[in-house]
Every structure is written in C-alpha cells, then in structure tokens.
PDB file of N, CA, C and O in Angstrom:
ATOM      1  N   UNK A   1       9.488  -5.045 -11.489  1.00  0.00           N
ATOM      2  CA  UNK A   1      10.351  -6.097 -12.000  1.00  0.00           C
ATOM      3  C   UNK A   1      11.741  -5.519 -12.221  1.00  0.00           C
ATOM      4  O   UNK A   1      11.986  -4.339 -12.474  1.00  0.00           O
ATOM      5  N   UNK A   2      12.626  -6.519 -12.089  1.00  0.00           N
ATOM      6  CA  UNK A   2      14.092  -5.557 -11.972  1.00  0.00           C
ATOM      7  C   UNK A   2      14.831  -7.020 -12.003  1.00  0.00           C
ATOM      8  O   UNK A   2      14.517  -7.930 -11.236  1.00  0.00           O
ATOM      9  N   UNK A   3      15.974  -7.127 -13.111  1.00  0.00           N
ATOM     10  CA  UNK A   3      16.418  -7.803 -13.856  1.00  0.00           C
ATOM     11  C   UNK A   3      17.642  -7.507 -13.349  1.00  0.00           C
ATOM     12  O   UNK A   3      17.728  -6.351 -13.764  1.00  0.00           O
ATOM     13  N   UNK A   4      18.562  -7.683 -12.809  1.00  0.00           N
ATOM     14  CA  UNK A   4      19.786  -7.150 -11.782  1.00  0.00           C
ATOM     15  C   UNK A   4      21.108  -7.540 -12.759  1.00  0.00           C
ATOM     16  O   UNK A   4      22.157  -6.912 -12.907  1.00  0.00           O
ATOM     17  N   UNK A   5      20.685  -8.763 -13.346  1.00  0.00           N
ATOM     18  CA  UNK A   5      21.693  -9.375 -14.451  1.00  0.00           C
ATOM     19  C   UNK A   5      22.554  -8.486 -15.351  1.00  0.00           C
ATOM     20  O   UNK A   5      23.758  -8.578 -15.586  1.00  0.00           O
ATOM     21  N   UNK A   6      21.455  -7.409 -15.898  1.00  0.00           N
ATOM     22  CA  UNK A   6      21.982  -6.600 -16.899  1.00  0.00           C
ATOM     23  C   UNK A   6      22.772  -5.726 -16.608  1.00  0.00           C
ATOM     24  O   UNK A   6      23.369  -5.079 -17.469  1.00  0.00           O
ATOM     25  N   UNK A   7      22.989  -5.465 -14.758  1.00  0.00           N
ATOM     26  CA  UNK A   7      23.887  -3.832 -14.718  1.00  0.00           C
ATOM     27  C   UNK A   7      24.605  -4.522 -13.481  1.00  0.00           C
ATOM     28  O   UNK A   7      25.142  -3.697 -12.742  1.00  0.00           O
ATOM     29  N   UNK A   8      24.741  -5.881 -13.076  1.00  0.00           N
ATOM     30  CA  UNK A   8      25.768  -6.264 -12.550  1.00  0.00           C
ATOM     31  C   UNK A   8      27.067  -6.791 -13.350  1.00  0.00           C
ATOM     32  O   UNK A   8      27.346  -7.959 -13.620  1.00  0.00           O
ATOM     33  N   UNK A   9      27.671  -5.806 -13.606  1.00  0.00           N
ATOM     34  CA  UNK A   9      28.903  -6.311 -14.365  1.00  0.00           C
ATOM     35  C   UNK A   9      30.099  -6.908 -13.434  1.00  0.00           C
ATOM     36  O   UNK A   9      30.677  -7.853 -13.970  1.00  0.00           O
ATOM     37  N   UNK A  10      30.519  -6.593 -12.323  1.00  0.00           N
ATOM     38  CA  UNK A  10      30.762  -7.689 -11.414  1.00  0.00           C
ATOM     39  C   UNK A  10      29.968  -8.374 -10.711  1.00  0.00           C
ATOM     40  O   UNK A  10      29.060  -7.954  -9.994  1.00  0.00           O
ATOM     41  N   UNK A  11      30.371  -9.713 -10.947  1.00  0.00           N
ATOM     42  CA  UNK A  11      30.012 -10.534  -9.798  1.00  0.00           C
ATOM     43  C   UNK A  11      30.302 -11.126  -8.957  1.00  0.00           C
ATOM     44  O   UNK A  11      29.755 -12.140  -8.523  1.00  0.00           O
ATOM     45  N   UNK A  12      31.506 -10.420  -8.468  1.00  0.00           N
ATOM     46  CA  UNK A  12      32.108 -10.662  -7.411  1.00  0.00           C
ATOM     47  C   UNK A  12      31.709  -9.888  -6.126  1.00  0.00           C
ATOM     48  O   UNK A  12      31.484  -8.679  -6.170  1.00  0.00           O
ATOM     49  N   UNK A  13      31.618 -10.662  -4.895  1.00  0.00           N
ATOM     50  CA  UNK A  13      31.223 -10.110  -3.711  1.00  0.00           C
ATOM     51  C   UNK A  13      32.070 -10.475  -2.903  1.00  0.00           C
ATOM     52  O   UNK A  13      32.757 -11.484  -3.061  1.00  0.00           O
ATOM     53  N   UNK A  14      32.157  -9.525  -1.697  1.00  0.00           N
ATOM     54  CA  UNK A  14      33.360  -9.551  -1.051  1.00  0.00           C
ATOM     55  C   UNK A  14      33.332 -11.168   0.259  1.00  0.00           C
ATOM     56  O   UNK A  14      32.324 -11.643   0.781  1.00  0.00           O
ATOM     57  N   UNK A  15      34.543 -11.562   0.410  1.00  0.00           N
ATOM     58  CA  UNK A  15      34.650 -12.976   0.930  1.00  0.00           C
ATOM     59  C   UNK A  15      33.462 -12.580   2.486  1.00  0.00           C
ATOM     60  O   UNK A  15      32.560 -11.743   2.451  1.00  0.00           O
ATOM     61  N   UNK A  16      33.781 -13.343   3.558  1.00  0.00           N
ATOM     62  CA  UNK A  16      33.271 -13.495   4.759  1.00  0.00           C
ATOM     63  C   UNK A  16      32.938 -14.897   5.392  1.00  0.00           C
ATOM     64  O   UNK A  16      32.810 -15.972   4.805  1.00  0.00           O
ATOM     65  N   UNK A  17      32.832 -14.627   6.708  1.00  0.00           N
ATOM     66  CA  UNK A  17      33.062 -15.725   7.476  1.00  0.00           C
ATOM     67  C   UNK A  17      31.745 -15.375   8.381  1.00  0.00           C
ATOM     68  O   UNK A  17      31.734 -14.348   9.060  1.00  0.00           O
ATOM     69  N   UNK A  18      30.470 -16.412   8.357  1.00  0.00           N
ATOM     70  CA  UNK A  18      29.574 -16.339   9.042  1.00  0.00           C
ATOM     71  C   UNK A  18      29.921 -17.441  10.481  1.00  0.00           C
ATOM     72  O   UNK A  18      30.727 -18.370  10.431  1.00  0.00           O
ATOM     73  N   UNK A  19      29.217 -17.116  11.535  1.00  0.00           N
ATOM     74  CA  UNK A  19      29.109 -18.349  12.622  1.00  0.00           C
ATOM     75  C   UNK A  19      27.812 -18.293  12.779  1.00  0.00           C
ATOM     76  O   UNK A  19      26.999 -17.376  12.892  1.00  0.00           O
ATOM     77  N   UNK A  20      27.742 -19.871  12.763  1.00  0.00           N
ATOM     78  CA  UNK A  20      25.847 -20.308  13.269  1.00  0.00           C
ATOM     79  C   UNK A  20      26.298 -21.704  14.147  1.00  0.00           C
ATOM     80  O   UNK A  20      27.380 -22.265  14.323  1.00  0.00           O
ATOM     81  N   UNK A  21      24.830 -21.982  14.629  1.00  0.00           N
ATOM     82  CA  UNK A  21      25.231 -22.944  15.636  1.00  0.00           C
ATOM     83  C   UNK A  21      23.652 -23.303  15.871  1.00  0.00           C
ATOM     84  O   UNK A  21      22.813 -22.405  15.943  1.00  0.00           O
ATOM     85  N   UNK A  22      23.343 -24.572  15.974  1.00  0.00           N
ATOM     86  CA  UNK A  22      22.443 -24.831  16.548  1.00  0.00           C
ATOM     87  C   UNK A  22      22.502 -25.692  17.659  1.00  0.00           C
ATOM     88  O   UNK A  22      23.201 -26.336  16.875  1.00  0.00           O
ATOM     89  N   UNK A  23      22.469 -26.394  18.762  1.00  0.00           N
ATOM     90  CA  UNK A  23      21.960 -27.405  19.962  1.00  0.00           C
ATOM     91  C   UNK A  23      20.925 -27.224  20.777  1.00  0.00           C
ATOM     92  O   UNK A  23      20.215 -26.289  21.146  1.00  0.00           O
ATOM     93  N   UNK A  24      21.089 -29.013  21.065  1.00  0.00           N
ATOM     94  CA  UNK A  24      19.867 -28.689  22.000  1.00  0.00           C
ATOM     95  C   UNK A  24      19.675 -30.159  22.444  1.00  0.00           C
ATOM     96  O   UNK A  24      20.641 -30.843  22.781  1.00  0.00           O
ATOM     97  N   UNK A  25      18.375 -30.641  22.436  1.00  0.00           N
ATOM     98  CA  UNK A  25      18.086 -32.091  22.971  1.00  0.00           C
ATOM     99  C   UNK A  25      16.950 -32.909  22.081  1.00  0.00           C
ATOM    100  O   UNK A  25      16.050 -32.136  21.754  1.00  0.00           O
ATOM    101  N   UNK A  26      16.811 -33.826  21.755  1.00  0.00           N
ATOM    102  CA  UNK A  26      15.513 -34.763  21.261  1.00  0.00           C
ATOM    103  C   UNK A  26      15.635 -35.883  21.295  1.00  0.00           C
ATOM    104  O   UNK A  26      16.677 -36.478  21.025  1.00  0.00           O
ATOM    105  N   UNK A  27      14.392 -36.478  21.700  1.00  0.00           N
ATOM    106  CA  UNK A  27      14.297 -37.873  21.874  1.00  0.00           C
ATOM    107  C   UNK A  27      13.471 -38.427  20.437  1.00  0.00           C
ATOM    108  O   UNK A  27      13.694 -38.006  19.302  1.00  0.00           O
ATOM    109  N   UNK A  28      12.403 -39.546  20.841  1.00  0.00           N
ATOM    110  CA  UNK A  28      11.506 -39.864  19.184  1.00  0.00           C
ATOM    111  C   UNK A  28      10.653 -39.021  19.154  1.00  0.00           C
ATOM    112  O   UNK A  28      10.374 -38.660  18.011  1.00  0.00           O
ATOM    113  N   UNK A  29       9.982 -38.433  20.130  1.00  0.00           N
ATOM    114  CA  UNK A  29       8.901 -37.840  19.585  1.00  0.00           C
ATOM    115  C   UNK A  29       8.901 -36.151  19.466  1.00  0.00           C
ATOM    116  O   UNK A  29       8.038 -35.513  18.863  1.00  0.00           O
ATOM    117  N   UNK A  30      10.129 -35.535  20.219  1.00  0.00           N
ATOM    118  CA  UNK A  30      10.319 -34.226  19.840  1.00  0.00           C
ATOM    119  C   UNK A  30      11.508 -33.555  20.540  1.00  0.00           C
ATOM    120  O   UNK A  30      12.156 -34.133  21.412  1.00  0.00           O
ATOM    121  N   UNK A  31      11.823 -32.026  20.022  1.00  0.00           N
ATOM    122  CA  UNK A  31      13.461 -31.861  20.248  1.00  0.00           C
ATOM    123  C   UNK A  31      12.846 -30.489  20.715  1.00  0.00           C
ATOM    124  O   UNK A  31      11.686 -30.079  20.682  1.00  0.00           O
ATOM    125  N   UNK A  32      14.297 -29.779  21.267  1.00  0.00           N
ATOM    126  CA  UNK A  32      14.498 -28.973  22.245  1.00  0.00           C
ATOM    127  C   UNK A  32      15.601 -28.032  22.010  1.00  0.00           C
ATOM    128  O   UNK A  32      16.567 -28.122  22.768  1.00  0.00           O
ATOM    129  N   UNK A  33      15.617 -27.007  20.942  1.00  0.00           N
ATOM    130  CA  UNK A  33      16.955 -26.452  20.345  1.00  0.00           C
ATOM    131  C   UNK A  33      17.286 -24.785  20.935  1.00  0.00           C
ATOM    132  O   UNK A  33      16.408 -24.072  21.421  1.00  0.00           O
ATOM    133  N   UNK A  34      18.357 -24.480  20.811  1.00  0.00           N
ATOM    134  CA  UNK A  34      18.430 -22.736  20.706  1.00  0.00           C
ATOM    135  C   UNK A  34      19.847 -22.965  19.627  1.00  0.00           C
ATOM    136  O   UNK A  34      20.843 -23.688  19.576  1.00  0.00           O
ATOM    137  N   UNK A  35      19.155 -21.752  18.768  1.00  0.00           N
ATOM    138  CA  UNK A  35      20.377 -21.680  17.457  1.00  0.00           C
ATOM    139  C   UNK A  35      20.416 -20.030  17.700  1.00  0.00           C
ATOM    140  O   UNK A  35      19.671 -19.138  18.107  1.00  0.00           O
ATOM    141  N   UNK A  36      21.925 -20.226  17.126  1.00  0.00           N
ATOM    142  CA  UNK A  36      21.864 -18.497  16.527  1.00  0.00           C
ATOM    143  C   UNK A  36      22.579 -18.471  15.044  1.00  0.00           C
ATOM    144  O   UNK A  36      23.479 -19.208  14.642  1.00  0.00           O
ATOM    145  N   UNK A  37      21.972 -17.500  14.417  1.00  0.00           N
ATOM    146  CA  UNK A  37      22.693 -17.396  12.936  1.00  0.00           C
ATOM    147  C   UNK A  37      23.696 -15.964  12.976  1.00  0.00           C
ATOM    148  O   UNK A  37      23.631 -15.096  13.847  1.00  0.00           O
ATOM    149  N   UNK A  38      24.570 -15.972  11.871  1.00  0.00           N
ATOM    150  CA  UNK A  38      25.282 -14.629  12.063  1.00  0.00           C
ATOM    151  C   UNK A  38      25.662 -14.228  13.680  1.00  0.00           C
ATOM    152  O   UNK A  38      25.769 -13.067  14.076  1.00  0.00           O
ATOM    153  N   UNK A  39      25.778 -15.008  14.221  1.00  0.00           N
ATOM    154  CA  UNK A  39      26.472 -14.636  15.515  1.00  0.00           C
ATOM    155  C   UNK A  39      27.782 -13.806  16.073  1.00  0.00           C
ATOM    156  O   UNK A  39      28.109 -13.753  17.258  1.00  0.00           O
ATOM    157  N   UNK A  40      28.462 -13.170  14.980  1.00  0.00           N
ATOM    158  CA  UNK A  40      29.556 -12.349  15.295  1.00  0.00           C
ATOM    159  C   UNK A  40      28.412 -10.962  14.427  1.00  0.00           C
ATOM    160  O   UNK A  40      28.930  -9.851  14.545  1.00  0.00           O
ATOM    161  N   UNK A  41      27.141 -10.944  13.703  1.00  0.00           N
ATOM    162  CA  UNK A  41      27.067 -10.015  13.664  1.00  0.00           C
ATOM    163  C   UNK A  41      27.651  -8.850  12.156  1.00  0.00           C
ATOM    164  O   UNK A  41      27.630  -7.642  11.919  1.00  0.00           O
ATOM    165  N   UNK A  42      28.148 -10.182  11.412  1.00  0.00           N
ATOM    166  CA  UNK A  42      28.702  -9.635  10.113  1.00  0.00           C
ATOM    167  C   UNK A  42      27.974  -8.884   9.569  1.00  0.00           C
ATOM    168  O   UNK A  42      26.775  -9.150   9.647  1.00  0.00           O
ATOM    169  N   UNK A  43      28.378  -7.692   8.828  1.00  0.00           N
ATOM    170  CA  UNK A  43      27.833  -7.047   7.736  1.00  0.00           C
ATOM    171  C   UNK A  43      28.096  -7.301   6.541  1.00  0.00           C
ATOM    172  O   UNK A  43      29.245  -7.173   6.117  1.00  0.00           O
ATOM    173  N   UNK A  44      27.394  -7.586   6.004  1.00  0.00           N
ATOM    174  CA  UNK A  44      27.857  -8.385   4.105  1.00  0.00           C
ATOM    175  C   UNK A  44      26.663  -8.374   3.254  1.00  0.00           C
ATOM    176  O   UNK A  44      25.532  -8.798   3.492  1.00  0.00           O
ATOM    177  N   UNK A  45      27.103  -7.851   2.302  1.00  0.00           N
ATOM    178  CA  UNK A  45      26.585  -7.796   0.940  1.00  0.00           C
ATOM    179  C   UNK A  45      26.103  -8.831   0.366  1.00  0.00           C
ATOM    180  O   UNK A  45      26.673  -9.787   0.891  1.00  0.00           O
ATOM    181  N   UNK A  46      25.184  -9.296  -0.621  1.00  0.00           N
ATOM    182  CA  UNK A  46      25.082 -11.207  -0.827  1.00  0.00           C
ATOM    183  C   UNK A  46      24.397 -10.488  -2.685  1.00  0.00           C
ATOM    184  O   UNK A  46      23.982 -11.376  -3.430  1.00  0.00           O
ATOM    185  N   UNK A  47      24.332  -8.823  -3.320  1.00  0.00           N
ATOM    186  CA  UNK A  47      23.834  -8.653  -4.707  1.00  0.00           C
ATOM    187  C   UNK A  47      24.351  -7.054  -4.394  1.00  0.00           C
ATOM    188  O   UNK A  47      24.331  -6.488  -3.301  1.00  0.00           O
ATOM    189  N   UNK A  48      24.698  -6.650  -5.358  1.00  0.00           N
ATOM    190  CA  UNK A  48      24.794  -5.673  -6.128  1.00  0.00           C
ATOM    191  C   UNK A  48      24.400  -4.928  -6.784  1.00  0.00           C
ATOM    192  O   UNK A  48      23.976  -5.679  -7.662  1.00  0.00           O
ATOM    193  N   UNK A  49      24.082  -3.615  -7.235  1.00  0.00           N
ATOM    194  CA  UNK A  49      23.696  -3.292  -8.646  1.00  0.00           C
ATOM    195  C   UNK A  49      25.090  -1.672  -8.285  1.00  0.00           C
ATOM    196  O   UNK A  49      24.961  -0.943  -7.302  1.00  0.00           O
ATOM    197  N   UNK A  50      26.214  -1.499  -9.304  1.00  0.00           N
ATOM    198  CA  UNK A  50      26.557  -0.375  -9.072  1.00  0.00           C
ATOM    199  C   UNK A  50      25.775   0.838 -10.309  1.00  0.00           C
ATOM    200  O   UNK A  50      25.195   0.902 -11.393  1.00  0.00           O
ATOM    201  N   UNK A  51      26.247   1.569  -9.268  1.00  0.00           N
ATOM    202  CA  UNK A  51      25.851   3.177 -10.398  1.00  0.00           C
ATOM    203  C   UNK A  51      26.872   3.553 -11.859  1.00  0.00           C
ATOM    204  O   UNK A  51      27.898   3.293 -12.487  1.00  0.00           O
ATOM    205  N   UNK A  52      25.987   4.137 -11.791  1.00  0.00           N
ATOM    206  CA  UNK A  52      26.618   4.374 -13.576  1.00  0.00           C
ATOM    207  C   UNK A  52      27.054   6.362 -13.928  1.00  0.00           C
ATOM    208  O   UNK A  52      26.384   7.339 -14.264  1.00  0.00           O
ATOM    209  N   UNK A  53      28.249   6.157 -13.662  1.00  0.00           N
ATOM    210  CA  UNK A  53      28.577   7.603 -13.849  1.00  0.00           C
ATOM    211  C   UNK A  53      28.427   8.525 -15.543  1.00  0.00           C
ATOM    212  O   UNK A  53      28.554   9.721 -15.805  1.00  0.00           O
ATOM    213  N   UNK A  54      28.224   7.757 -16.109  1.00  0.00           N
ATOM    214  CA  UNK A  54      27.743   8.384 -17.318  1.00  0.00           C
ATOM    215  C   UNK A  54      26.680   7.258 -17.992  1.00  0.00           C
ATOM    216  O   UNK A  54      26.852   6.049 -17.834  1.00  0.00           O
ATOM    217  N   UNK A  55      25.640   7.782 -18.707  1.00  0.00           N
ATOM    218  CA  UNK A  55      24.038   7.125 -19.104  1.00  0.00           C
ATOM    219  C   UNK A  55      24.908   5.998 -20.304  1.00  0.00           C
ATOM    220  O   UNK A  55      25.808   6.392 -21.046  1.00  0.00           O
ATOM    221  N   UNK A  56      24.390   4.577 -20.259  1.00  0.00           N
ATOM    222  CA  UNK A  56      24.383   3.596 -21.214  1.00  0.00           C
ATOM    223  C   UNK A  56      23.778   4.350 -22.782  1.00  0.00           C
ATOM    224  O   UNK A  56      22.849   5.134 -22.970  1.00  0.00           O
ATOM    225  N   UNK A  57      24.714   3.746 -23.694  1.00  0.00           N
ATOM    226  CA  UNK A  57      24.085   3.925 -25.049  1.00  0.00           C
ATOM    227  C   UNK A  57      23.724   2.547 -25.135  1.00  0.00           C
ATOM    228  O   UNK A  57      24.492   1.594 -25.272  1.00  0.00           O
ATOM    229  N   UNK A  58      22.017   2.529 -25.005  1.00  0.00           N
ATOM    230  CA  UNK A  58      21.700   1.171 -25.496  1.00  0.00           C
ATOM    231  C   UNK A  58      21.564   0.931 -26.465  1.00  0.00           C
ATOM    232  O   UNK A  58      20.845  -0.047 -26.671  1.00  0.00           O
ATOM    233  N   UNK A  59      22.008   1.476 -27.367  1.00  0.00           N
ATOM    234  CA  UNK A  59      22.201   0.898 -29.181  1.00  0.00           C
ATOM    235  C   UNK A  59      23.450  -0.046 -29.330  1.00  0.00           C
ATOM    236  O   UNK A  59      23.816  -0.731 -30.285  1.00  0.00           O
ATOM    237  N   UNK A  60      23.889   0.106 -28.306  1.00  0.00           N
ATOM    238  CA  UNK A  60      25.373  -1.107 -27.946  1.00  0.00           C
ATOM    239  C   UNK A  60      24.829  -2.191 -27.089  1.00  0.00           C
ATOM    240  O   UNK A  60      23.782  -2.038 -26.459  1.00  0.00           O
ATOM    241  N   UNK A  61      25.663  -3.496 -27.053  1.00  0.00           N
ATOM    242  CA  UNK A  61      25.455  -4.355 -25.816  1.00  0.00           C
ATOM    243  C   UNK A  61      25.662  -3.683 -24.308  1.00  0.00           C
ATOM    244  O   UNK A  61      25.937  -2.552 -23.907  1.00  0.00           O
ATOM    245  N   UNK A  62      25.423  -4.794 -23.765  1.00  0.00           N
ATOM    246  CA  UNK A  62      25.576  -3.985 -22.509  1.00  0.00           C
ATOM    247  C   UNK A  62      26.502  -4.716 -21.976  1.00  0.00           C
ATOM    248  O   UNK A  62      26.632  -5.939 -21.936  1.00  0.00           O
ATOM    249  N   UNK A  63      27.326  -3.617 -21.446  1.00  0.00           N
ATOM    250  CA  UNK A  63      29.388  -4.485 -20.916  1.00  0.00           C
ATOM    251  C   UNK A  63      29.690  -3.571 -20.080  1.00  0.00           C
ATOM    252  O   UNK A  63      28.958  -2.700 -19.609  1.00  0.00           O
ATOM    253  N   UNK A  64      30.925  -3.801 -19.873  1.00  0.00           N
ATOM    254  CA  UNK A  64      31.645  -3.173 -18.965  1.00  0.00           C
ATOM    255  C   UNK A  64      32.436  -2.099 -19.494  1.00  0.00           C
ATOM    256  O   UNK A  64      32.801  -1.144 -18.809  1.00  0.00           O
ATOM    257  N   UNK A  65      32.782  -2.295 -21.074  1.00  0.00           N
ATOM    258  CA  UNK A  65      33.378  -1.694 -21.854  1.00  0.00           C
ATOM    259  C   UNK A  65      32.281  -0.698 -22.406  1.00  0.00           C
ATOM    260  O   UNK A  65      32.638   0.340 -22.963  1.00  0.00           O
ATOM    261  N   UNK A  66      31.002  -1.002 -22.257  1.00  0.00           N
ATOM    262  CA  UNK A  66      30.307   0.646 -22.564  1.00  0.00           C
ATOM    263  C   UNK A  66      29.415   1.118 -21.349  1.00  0.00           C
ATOM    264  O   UNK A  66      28.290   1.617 -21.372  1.00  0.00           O
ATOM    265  N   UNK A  67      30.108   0.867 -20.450  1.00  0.00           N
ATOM    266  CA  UNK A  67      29.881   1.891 -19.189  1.00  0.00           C
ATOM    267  C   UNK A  67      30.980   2.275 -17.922  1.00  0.00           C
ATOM    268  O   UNK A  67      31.905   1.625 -17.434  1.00  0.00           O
ATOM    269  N   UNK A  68      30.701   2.976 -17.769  1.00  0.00           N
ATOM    270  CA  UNK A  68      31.975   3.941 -16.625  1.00  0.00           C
ATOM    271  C   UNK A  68      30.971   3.351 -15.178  1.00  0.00           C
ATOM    272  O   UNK A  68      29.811   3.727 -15.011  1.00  0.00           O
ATOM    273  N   UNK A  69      31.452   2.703 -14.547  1.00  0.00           N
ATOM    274  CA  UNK A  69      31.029   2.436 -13.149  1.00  0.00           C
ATOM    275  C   UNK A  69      31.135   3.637 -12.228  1.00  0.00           C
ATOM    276  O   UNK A  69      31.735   4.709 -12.316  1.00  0.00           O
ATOM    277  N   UNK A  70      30.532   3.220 -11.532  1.00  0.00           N
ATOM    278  CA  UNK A  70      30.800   3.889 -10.043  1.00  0.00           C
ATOM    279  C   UNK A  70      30.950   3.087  -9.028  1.00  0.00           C
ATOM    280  O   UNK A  70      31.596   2.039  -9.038  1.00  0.00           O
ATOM    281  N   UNK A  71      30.073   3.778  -7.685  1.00  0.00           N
ATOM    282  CA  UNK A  71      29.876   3.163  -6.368  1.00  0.00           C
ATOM    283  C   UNK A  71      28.597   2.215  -6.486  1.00  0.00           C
ATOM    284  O   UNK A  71      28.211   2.235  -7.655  1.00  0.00           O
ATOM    285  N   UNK A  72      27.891   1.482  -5.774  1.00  0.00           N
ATOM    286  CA  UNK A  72      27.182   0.550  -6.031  1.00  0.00           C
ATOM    287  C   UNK A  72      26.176   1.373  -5.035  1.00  0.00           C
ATOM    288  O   UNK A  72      26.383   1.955  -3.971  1.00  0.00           O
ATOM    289  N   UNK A  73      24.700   1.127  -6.029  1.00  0.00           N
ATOM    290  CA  UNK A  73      23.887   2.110  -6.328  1.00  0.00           C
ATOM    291  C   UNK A  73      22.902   1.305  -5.391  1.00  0.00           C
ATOM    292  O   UNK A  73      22.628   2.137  -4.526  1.00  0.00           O
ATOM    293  N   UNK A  74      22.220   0.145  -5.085  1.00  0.00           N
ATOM    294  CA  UNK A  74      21.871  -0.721  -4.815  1.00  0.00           C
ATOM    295  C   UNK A  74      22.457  -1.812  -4.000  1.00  0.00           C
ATOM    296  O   UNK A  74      23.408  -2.367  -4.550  1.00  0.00           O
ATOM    297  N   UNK A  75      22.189  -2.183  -3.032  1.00  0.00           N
ATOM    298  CA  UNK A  75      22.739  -3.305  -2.183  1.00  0.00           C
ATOM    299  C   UNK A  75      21.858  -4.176  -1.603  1.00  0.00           C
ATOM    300  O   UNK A  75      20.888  -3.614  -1.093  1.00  0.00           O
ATOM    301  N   UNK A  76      21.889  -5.670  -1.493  1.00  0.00           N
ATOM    302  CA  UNK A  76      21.195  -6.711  -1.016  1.00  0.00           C
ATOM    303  C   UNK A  76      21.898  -7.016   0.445  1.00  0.00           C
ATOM    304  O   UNK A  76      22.936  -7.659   0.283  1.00  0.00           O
ATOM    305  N   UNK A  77      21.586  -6.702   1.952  1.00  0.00           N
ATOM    306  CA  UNK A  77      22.662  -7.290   2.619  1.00  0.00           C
ATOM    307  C   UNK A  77      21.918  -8.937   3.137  1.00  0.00           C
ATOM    308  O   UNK A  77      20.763  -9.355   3.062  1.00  0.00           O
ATOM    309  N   UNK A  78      22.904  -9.415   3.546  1.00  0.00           N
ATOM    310  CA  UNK A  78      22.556 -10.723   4.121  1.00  0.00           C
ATOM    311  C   UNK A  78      21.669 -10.536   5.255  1.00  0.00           C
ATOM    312  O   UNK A  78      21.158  -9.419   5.185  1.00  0.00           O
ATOM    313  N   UNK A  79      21.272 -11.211   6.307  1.00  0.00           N
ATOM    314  CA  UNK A  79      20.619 -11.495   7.599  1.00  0.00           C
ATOM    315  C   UNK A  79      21.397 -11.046   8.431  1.00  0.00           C
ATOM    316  O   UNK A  79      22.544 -11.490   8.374  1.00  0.00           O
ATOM    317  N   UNK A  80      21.046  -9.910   9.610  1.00  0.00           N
ATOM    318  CA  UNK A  80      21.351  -9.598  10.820  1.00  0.00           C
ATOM    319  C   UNK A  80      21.434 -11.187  11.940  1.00  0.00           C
ATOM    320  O   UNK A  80      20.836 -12.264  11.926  1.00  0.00           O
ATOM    321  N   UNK A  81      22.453 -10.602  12.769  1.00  0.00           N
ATOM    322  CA  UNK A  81      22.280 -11.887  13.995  1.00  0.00           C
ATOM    323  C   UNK A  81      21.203 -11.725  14.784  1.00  0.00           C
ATOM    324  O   UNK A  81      20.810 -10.706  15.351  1.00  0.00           O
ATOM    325  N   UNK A  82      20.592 -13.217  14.769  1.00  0.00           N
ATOM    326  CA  UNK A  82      19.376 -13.708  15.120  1.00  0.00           C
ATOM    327  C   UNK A  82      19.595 -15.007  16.673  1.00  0.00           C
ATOM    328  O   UNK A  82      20.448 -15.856  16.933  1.00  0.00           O
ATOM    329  N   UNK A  83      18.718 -14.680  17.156  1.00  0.00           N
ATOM    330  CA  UNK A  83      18.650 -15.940  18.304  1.00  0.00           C
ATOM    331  C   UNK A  83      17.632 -16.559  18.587  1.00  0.00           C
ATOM    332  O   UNK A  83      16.830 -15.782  19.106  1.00  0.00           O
ATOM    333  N   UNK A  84      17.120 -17.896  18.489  1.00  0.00           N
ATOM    334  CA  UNK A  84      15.673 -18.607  18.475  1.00  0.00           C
ATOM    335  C   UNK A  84      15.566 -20.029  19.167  1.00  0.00           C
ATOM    336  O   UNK A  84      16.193 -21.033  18.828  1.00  0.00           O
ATOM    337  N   UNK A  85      14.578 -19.912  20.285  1.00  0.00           N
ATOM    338  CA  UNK A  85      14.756 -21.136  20.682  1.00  0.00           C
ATOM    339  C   UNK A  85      13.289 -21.782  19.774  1.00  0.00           C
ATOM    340  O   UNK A  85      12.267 -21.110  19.636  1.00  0.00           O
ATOM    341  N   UNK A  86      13.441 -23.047  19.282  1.00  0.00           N
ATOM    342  CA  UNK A  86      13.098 -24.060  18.224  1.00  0.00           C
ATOM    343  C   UNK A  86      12.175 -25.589  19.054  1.00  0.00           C
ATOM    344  O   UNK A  86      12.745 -26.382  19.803  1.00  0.00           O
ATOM    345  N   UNK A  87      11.101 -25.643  18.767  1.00  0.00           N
ATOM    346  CA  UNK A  87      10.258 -26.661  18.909  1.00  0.00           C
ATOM    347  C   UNK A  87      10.051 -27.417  18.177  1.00  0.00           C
ATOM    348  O   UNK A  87       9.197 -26.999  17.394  1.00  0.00           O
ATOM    349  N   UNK A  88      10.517 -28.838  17.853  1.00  0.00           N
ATOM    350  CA  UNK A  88      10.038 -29.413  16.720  1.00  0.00           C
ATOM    351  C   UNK A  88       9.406 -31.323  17.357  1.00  0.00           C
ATOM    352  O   UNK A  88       9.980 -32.219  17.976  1.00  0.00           O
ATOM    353  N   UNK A  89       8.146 -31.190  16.833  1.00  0.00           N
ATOM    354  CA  UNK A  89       7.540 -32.613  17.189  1.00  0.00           C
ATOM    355  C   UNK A  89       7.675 -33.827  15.876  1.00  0.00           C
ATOM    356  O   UNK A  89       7.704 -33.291  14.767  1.00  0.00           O
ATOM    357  N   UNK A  90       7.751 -35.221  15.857  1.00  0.00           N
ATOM    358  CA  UNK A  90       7.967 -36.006  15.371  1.00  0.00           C
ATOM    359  C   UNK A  90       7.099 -36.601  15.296  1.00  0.00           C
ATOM    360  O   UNK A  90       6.610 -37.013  16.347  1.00  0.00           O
ATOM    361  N   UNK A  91       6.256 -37.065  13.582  1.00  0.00           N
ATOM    362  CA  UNK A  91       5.477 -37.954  14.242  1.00  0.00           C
ATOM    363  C   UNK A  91       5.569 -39.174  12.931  1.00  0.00           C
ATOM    364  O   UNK A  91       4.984 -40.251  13.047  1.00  0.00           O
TER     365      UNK A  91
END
C-alpha cells in the first residue's frame, strides 16, 4: 500500500501534447476501426513521488517546509504508442 499523497508535494506535471486517432467503417450491425494512441510516441510522466535529501521529522506535519527535495524518486509514465485494429458488433 503506498499513499503517494503524503510525499507529493508538487503537483504539478509537466504540460504535453498527445495524438490519437481512431477511423474506420460501420454500418447497424458492426464496425471496422484502426486507432492509434500516443502516436508521436511522447514520453510523459502522469505521478510523481520525489526523493528526499535529508529524512522527514515526523513529529512535524508533513510540507514542503519540513523537507529538502530532491530528484523524483519514483515515476508513473503514461502509455507507450500503440496501434490496434478494433472489432465491434451491435446488437
């Protein structure tokens, strides 16, 4: 279990620009697609946790003001680019 809340003191993540796309064809009773997600292939971050260059006194709250950051210790990245052709029936 891991509570990310408590040692993300920013929550800011850096901007980005994804491309996705799906087409294809369907009539009533079923469709005919190819999508791709992340199609340029971005690398991006989507959580955080940074490191902590000197140990928390947890007899204090926990802030920004009683810890010395670092580099980010932990990283969540988003989805690699993907390509899928898609079957879907109607009924």
């Amino acid at each position: 279990y891991l509570n990310s809340s408590d040692f993300q003191f920013s929550k800011e993540i850096d901007a980005r620009t994804l491309v996705n796309f799906r087409i294809g064809w369907e009539d009533e009773n079923f469709g005919l697609y190819f999508a791709g997600n992340n199609v340029l292939d971005e690398d991006y971050r989507i959580g955080r946790i940074p490191s902590l260059t000197e140990p928390i006194d947890f007899t204090l709250p926990i802030s920004v003001e009683n810890a010395v950051l670092g580099e980010a210790l932990f990283a969540v990245f988003g989805d690699p680019r993907t390509f899928s052709f898609q079957v879907e029936a109607f009924f």
